[in-house]
N, C-alpha and C positions, 0 to 999 in steps of 0.2 A: 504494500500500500504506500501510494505516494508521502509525502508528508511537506506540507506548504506555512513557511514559518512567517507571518505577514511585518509588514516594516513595524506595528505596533510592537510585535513581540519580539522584535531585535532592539527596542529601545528598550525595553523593559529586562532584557536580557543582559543588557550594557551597565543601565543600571544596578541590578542587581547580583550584577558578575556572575551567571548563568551562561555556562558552556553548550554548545549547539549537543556534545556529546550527552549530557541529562536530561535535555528535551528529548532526545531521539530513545536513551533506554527507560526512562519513565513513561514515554507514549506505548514502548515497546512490554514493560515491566511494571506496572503501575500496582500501590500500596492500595489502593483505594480510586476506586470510579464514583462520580456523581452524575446525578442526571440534572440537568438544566432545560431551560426552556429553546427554544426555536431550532432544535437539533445542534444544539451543544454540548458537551458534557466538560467536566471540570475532575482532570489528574492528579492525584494526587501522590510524593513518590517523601518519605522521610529522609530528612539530611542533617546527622548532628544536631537536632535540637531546633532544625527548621522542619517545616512542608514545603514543597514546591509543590503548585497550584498550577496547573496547564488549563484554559479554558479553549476549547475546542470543539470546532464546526465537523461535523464528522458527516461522511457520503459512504456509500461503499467503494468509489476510487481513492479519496481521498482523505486526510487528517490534515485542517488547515487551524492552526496556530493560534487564535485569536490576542493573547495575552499571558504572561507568564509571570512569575513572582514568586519569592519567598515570604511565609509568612512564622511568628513562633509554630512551634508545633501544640502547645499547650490550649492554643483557638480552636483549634481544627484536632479534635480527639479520633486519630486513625491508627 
């Protein structure tokens, strides 16, 4: 499956010092899946005491990136 990471979540990637490589094994590997509204869902993958959060438009070609971020882990109980 493709996987399309949008300019939003390359800012957010910059920000938050997120390597294209934890995007790709947390879409590929993920701690926890959320359902969201409009056909997205939201990745969830633990990292020392963070989440990393992928919000994600998902087709059956494709996984396109919407947004990514670290949050504590102690928010988000996964």
């Amino acid at each position: 499956m493709e996987i399309d990471i949008r300019p939003h979540a390359r800012e957010q990637m910059s920000k938050y010092n997120i390597e294209e490589e934890m995007i790709i094994k947390c879409l590929e590997n993920p701690d926890f899946i959320k359902d969201s509204h409009s056909n997205r869902a939201i990745y969830h993958k633990k990292l020392n005491g963070y989440v990393l959060r992928i919000i994600v438009e998902e087709s059956k070609e494709i996984k396109r990136v919407i947004t990514t971020y670290k949050a504590r882990s102690k928010r988000y109980e996964i």
